[in-house]
LODREN-794257 format. One record per residue: x, y, z of N, C-alpha, C in turn. Coordinates in steps of 0.02 Angstrom, whole numbers, plus 32768, in hexadecimal, padded with zeros to 4 digits. Example, Ala and Ser with C-alpha at 12.3 -4.5 7.8 and 13.67 -1.06 7.14 Angstrom:
2
82947EE4818682677F1F818682947F5B8186 82827F90816282AC7FCB816582858002818A 
! end
This chain:
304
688F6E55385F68726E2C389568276E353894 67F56E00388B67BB6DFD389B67A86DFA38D8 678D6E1D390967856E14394667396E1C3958 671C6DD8398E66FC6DD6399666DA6DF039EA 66B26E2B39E266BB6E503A3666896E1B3A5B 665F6E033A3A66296DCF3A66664D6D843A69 66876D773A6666916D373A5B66996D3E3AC7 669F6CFF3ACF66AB6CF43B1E66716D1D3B36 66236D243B2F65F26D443B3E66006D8C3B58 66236DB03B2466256DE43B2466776DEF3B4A 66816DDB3B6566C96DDA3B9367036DE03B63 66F76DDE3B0C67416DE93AFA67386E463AEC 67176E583AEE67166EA63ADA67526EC33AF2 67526EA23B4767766EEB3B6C67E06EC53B4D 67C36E9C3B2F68106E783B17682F6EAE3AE1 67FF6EB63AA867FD6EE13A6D68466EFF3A73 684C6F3C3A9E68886F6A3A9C68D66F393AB4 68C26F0D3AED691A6EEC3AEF691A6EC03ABE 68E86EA13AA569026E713A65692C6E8B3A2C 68F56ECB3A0D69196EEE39D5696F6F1139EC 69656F333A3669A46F313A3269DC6F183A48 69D66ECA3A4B6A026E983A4A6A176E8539F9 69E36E9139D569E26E8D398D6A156EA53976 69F96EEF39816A1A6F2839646A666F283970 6A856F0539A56AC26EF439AA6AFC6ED93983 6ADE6EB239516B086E9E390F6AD56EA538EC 6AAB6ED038DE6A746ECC388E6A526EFE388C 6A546F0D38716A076F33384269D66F24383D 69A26F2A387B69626F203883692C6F48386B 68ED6F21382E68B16F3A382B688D6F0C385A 68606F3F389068276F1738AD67F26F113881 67C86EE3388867766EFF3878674D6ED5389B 67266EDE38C167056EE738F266C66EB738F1 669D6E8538EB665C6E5138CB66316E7C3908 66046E8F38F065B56EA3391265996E593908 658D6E4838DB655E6DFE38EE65786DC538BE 652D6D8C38CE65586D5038A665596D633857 65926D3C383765AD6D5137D965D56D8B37E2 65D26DA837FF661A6DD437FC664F6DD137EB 666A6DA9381866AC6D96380466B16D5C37CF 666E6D4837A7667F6D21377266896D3C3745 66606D873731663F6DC2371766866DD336FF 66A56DF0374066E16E113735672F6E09371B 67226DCC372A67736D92371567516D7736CC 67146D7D36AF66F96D683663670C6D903646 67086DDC366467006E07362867486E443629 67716E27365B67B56E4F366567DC6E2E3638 68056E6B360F683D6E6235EB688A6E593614 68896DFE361768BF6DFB362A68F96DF4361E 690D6E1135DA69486E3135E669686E57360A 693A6E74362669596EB0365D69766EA7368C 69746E5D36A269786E3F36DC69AD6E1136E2 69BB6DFB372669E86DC2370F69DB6D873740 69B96D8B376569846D62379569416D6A3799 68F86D6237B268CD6D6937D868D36D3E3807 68A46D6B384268AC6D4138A768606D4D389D 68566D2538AD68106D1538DF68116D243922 67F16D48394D68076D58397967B26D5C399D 67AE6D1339B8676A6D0239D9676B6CB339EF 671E6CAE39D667156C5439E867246C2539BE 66F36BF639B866FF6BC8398566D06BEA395D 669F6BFA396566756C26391F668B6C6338EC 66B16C78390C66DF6CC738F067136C9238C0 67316C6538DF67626C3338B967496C1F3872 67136BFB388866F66BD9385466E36C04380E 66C26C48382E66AB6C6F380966F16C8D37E3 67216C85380D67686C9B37C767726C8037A9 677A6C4337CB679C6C0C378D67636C1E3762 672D6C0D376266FC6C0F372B67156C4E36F9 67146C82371067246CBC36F767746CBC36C5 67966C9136E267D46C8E36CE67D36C71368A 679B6C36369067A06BE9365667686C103627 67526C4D362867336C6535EB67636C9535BA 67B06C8535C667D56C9435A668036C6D358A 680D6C5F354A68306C49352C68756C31354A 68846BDD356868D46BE2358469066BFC3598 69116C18353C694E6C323533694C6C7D3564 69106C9B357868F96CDA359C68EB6CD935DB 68E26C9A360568E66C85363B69246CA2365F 69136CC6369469546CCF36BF694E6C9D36F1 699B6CA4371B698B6C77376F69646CA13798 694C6C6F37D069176C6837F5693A6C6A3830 691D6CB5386569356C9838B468F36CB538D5 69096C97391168C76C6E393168D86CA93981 68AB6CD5399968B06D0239DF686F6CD93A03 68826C9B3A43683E6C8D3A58681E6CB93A7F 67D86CE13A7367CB6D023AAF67786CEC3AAD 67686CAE3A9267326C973AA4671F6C6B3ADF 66E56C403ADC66D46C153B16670E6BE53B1B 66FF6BC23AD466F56B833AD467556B6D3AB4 675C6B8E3A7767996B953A4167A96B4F3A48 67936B1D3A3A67A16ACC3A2967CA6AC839FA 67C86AEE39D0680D6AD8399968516B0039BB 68566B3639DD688A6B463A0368B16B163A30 688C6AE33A4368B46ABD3A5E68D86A8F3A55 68DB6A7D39FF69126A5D39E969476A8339E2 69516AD039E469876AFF39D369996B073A08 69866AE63A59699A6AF83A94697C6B1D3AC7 69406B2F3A9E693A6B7A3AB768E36B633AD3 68DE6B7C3B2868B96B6C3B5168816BA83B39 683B6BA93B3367FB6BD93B4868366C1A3B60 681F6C4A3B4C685E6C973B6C68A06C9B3B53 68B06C743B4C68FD6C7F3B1B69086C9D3AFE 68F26CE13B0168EE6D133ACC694D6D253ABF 69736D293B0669AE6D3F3AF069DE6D023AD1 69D76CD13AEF69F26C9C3AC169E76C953A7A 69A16CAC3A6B69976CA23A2269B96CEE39F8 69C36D123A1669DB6D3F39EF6A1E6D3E39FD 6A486D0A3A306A896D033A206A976CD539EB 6A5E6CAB39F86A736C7139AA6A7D6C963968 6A426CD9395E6A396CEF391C6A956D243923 6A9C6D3439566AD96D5F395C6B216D20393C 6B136CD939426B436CD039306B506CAB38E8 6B166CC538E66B0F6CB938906B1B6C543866 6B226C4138AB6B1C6BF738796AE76BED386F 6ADC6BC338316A9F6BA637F96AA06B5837F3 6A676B4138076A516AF937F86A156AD937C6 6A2F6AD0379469EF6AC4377A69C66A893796 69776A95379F69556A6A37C4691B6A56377D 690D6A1537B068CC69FF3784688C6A353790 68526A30375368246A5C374F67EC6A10374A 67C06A26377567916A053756674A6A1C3725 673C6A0036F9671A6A1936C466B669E336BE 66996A0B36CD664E69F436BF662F6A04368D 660D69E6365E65E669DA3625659D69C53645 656D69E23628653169CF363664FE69A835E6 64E9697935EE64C6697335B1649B69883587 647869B535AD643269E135AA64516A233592 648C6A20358764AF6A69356564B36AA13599 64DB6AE5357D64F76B0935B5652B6B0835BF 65696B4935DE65B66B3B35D665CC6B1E360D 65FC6AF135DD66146ACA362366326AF33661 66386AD7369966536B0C36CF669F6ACF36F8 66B36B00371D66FF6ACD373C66F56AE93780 671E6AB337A467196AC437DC67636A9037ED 67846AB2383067B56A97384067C36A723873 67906A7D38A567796A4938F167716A1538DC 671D6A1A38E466F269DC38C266B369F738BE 668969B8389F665169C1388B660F6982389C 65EE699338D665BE696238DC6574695738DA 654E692238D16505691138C764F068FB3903 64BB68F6390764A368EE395264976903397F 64A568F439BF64AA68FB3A0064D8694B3A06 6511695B39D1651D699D39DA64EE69D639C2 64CA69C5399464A96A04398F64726A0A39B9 646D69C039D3643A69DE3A13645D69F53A4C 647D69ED3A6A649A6A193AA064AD6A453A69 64D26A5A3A4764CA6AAD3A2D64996ADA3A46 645F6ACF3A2E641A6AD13A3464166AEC3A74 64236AB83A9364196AA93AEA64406AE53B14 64856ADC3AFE64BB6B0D3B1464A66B563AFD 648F6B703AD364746BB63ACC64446BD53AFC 64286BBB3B1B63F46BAE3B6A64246BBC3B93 64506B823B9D64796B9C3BEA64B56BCD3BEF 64BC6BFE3BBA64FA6C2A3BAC650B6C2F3BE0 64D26C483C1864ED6C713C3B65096C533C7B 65296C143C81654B6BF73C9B65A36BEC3C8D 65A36C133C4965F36C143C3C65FC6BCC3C07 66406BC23C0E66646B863BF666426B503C11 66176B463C3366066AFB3C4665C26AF63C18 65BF6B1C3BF4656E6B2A3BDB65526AEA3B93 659A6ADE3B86659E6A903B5A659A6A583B72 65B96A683B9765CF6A143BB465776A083BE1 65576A313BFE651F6A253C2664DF6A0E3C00 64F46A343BC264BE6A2F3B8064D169F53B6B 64FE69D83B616520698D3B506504696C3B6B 64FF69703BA164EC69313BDF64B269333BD7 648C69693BE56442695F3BE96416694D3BA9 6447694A3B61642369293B36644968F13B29 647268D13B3A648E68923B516456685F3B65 642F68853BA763F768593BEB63C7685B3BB5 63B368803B84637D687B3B5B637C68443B2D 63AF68383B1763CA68023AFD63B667F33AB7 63A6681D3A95638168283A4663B968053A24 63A167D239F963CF67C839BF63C167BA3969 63E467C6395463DE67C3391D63FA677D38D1 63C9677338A263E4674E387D640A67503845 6463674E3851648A6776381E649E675337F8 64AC675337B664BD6734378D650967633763 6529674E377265746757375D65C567363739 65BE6760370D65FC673636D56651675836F1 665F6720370166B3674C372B66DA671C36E4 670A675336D76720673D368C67056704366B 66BF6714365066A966E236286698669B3650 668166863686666A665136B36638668436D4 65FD664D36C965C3665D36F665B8664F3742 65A46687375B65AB666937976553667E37AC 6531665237EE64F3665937FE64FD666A384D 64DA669C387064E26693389A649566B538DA 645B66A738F1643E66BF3925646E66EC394F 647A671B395064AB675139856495677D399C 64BC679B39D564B067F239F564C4680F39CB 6501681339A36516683E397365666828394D 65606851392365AB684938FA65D568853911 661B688338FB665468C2391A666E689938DB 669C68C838C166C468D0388766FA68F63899 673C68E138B7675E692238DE67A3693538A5 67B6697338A767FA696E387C682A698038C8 680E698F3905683869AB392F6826697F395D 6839698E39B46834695A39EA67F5697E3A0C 67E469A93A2F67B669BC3A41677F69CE3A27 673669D53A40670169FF3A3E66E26A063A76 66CE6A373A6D669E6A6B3A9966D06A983AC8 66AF6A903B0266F56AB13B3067236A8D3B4A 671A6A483B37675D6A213B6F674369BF3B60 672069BB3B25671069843B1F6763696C3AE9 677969223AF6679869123AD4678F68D93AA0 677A68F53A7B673868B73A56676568933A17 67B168B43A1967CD689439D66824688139E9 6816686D3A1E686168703A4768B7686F3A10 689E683039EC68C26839399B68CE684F3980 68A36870398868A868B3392868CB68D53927 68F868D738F6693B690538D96919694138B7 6923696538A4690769AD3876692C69C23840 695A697B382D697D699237DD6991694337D4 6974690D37E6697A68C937DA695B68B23784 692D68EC3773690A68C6374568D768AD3744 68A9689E37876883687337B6684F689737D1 6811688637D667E3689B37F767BB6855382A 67C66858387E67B7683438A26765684E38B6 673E67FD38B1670A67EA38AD670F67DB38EA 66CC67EF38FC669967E43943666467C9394F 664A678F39456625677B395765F36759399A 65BA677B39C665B3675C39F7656867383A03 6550670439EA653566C939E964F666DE3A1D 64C866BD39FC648766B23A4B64B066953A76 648066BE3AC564A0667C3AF3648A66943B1E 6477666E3B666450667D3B93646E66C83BC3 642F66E33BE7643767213C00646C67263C37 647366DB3C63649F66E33C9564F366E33C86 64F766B43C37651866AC3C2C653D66F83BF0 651967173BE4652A67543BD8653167903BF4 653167813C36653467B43C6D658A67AB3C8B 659067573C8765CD673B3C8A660567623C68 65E867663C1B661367723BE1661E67BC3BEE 65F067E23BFD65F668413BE1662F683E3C0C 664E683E3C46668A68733C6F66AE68473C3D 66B468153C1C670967F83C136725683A3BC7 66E068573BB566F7685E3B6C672E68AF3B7B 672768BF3BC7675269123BCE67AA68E93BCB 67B368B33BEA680568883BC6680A684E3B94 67C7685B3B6967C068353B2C67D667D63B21 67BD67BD3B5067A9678F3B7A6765677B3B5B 673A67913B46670267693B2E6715673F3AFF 674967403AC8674D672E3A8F676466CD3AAB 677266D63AEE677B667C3AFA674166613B05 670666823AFB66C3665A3AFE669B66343ACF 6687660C3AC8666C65DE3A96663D65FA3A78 661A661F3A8B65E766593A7265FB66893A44 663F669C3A62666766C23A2A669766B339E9 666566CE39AA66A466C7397266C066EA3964 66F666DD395467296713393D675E66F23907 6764673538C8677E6714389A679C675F3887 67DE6757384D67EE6781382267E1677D37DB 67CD67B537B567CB67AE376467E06800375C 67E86806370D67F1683636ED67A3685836C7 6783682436D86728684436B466F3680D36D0 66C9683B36EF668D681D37126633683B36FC 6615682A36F365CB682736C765A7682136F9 65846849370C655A683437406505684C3718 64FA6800371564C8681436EE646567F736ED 646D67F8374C642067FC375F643A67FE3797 6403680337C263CF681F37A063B568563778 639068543740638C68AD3727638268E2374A 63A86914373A638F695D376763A2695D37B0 63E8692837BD63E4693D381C642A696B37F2 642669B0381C646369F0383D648F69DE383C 64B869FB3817650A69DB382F65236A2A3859 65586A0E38A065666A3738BC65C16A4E38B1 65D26A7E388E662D6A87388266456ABF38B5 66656AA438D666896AE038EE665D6B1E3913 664A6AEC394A66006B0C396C65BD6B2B3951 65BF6B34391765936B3B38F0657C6B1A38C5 65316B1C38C264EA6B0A389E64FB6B17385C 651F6AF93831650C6AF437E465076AB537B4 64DD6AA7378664CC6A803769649D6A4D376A 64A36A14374F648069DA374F647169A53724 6471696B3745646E6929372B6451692A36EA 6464690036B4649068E036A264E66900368A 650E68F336C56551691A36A2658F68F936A2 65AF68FC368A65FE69023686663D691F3696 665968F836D4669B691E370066DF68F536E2 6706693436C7674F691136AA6772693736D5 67BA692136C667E8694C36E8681B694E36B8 681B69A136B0685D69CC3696689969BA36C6 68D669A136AF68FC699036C3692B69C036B3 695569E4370269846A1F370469646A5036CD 691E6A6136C0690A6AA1368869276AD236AF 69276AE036E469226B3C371569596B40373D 697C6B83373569AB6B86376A69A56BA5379F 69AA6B8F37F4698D6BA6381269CD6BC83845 69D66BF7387A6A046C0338AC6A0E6BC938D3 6A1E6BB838EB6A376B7A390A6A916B783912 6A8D6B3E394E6ACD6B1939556ACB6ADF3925 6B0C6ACA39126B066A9A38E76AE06A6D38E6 6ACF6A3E39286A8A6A1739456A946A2E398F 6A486A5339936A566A5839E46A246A2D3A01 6A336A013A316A3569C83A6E69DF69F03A74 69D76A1A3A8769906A303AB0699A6A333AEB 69746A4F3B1369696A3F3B6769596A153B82 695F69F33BB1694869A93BE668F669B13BC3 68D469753BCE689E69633BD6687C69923C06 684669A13BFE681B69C83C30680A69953C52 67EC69AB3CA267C069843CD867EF69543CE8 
! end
């Protein structure tokens, strides 16, 4: 188990001891512990996993990300399954497995009952060279990495610390000119930003991909268009029951490979984190990873 003590702003530490020994209940637990960021990419790169017969992530969406990453610098055939302990803020990809922000004991009953789903991976290529990286949420340009940005300012407000950073660079209303190939068709568009989702949620409770399956094959496109300020003030509450997507402003499409390829040099944001950049390439690994899971689990109601 990789465990992250700063995930949930420090609040998963005092978790540390009942997690492991809920673990320890059917398994053989190694902890190891991330002091800072790359750790847990550090550590799942360079562990011999044979030894093993799972790795857990046991944090946010950044501790996540940083496994999988850690995981996909091993050869397939050396890949073990993947379970998921949420004890971060935000855990957006937890909530296609059911599992609400804190779910820490649910997620370690899922890993207790040992079913395996293989899910889609999504996979980024950059043109400017550098290893590709995956991510299993999503991955967006725009308007998310500015509230990213934004949201690192208001931590100290908790779980609402996205969604406020959302909004307030929403009213700013910056957009950008993207130019994007969704399987081979060009598309043009003046926008706030792109979302690329393999799952239904991002951030803490946004539902930005209401569609999206996580072993379809499919990666659901987000697109949200210029458009006036009042009328985007309209739009932000619908997107927490994913309700924006009936707006004319909003596109939305599925492909298996998307190019997003201007402007040069804007951030791409995966899985709450800042990596990369324009000009790149998002495919989707179809069922590559096996993860703990119910066969398909439903998720929780819509937030708000």
């Amino acid at each position: 188990m990789v465990f992250n003590p700063h995930a949930g702003g420090g609040r998963a530490a005092r978790l540390l001891p009942s997690v492991r020994d809920a673990l320890a209940r059917f398994a053989d637990v190694d902890v190891w512990q991330t002091r800072g960021p790359g750790d847990a990419l550090a550590w799942v790169e360079q562990a011999d996993l044979g030894d093993y017969d799972a790795v857990v992530a046991a944090g946010g969406d950044g501790t996540l990300f940083e496994v999988l990453n850690g995981l996909y610098a091993h050869p397939k055939e050396r890949r073990v399954p993947l379970g998921l302990v949420p004890v971060g803020t935000g855990n957006a990809f937890a909530r296609d497995l059911g599992l609400l922000p804190g779910d820490w004991e649910k997620g370690v009953a899922l890993i207790g009952r040992g079913e395996l789903r293989p899910m889609d991976v999504g996979r980024v290529e950059m043109d400017r060279g550098g290893d590709p990286f995956y991510f299993l949420n999503i991955i967006g340009a725009g308007l998310p990495v500015d509230a990213m940005r934004t949201a690192e300012k208001l931590k100290f407000v908790g779980s609402s610390a996205y969604s406020l950073a959302a909004l307030w660079r929403a009213i700013v209303l910056k957009t950008y000119p993207l130019v994007i190939e969704i399987d081979g068709k060009r598309f043009e568009q003046e926008a706030l930003f792109v979302e690329i989702s393999n799952t239904r949620y991002t951030g803490t409770s946004f539902l930005m991909a209401p569609s999206a399956l996580a072993d379809d094959g499919l990666l659901d496109v987000t697109v949200v268009r210029r458009l006036p300020r009042w009328r985007l003030l309209r739009l932000f509450p619908t997107i927490y029951r994913g309700r924006h997507v009936a707006y004319e402003e909003v596109f939305t499409c599925q492909a298996r490979s998307i190019r997003i390829r201007a402007p040069d040099n804007l951030v791409l944001a995966p899985d709450g984190e800042l990596r990369g950049q324009t000009p790149a390439t998002v495919t989707c690994l179809h069922r590559d990873l096996e993860i703990f899971s119910q066969s398909r689990a439903p998720g929780p109601a819509p937030a708000g």
